[in-house]
N, C-alpha and C positions, 0 to 999 in steps of 0.2 A: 273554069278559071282561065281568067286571059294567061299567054304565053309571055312570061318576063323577061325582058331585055338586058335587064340588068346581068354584068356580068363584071369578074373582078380579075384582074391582072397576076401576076405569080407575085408581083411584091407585096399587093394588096391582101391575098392569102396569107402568104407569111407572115403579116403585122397582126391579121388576125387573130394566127396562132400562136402568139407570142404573148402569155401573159405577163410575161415580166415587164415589156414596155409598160404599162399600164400600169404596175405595182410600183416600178421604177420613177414612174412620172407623178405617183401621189406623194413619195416617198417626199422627192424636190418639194413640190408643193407645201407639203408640212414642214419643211426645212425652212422655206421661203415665210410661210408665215408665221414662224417661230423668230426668223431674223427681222420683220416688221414689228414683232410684238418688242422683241429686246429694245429694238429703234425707239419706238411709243413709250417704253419705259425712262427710257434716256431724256428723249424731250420733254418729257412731262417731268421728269425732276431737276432738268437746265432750267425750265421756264418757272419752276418752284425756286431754285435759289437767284432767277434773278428778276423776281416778280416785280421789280421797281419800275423797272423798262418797260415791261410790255403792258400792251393793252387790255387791260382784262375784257374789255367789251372783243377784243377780236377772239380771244382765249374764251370765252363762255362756254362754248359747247365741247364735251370731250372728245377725244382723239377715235378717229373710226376704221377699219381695217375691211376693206369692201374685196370681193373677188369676184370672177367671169371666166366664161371659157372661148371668147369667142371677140378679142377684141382684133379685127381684119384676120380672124380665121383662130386666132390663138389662145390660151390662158394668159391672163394676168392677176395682178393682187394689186390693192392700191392703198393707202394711209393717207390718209387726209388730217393733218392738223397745223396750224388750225383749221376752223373748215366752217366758215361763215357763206353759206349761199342762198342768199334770195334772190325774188326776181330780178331786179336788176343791179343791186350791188354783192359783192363776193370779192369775199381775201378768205386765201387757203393757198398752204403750200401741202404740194402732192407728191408723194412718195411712190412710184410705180415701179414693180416688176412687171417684164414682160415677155413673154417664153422667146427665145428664140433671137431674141433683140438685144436689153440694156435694163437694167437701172436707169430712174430718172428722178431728180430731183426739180420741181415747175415752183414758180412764184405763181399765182391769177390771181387779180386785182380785175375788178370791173366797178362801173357806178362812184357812187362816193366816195370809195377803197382807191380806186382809181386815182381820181384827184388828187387824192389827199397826201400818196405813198406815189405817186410818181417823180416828184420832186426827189427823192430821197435816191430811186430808179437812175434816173438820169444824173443825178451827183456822182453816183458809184462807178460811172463809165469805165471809167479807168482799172479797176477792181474788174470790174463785169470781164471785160479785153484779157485782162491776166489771168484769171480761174477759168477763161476758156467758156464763159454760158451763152447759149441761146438766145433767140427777140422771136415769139411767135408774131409771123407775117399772114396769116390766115382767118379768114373773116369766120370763121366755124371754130367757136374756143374748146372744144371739147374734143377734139384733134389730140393724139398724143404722141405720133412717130415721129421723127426727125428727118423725114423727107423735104425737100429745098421748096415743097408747097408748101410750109409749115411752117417749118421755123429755118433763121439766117444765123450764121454765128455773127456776134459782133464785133467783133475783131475785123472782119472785114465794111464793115459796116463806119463811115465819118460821122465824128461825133455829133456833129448838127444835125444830121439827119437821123442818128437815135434819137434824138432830144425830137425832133416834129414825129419821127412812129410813137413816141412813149404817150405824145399829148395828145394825137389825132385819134390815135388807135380805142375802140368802143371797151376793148376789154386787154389789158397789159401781164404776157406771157412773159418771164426769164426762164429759163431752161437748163438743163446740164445731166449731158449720159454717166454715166458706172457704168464701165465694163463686167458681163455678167462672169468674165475671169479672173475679174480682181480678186484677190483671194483674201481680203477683208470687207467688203462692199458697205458694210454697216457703217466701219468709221468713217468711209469717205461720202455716205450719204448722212451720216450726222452731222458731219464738217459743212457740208452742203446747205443743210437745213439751218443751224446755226449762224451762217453766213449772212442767207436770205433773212434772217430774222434780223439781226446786225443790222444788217442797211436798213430796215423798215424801221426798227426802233431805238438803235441806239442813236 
């Protein structure tokens, strides 16, 4: 048998022997998808009592609750509703945990979605500038950090010039973190979702 190289550092031992990390860490985990499922429950009965508004073609598919361990190294969880994706058009707003990072509340719009709801995007400016959301600037839509290759707050951003990224841009990100210390995160990402839904359909 070849001689192994591999070798592991005193801290990397100790994480080893530590099963509570691990027990501690599924613990969150189930806490985290217990507070998406509450969220899922809440939208789906906002969008039930105010069915007049929304689209049911965008609403057709049900609410979904996806996880990974491994997104740029990490666990996350993700909610997607609504959550229309084909090849080339998609509207879905995304509800992400992400270990180590944030809460995020994302609008994506691409294809026809795009067209149709950016008008509505770019009305909201002013609204967008005040609740503090995001403009994904990144030609790769499936990006989800909030690093300055990614997304711009728009606040800093002249209104003319969101208005040519909302039109030129192939697929139309709005964005906004929850601190994962907020010590209600559900309401302020229901607030969130609710918002985004707002401007697309009311």
């Amino acid at each position: 048998m070849k001689e192994t190289k591999v070798q592991f550092s005193n801290a990397e031992m100790d994480l080893m022997c530590d099963s509570e990390i691990i027990l501690t860490k599924n613990k969150v985990a189930q806490k985290v998808k217990t507070l998406l499922e509450e969220l899922q429950n809440g939208m789906i009965e906002h969008k039930k009592n105010c069915s007049e508004i929304f689209s049911e073609d965008v609403f057709s598919i049900s609410p979904k609750i996806s996880r990974g361990e491994n997104y740029l190294g990490l666990p996350y969880q993700i909610l997607d509703y609504p959550r229309l994706f084909k090849q080339q058009d998609v509207f879905a707003i995304r509800t992400m945990f992400w270990w180590g990072h944030f809460f995020s509340s994302t609008l994506h719009l691409s294809g026809l979605f795009k067209i149709a709801y950016a008008p509505k995007i770019i009305a909201s400016f002013d609204l967008l500038v005040k609740e503090q959301y995001s403009i994904g600037i990144s030609n790769n839509p499936w990006l989800h950090h909030f690093g300055s290759d990614n997304y711009r707050e728009i606040a800093v951003i002249a209104k003319g010039l969101f208005e040519n990224e909302c039109n030129k841009a192939e697929h139309l990100k709005i964005a906004k973190i929850v601190s994962l210390k907020d010590g209600y995160p559900q309401h302020r990402l229901f607030e969130n979702w609710k918002q985004l839904t707002t401007i697309c359909f009311a």
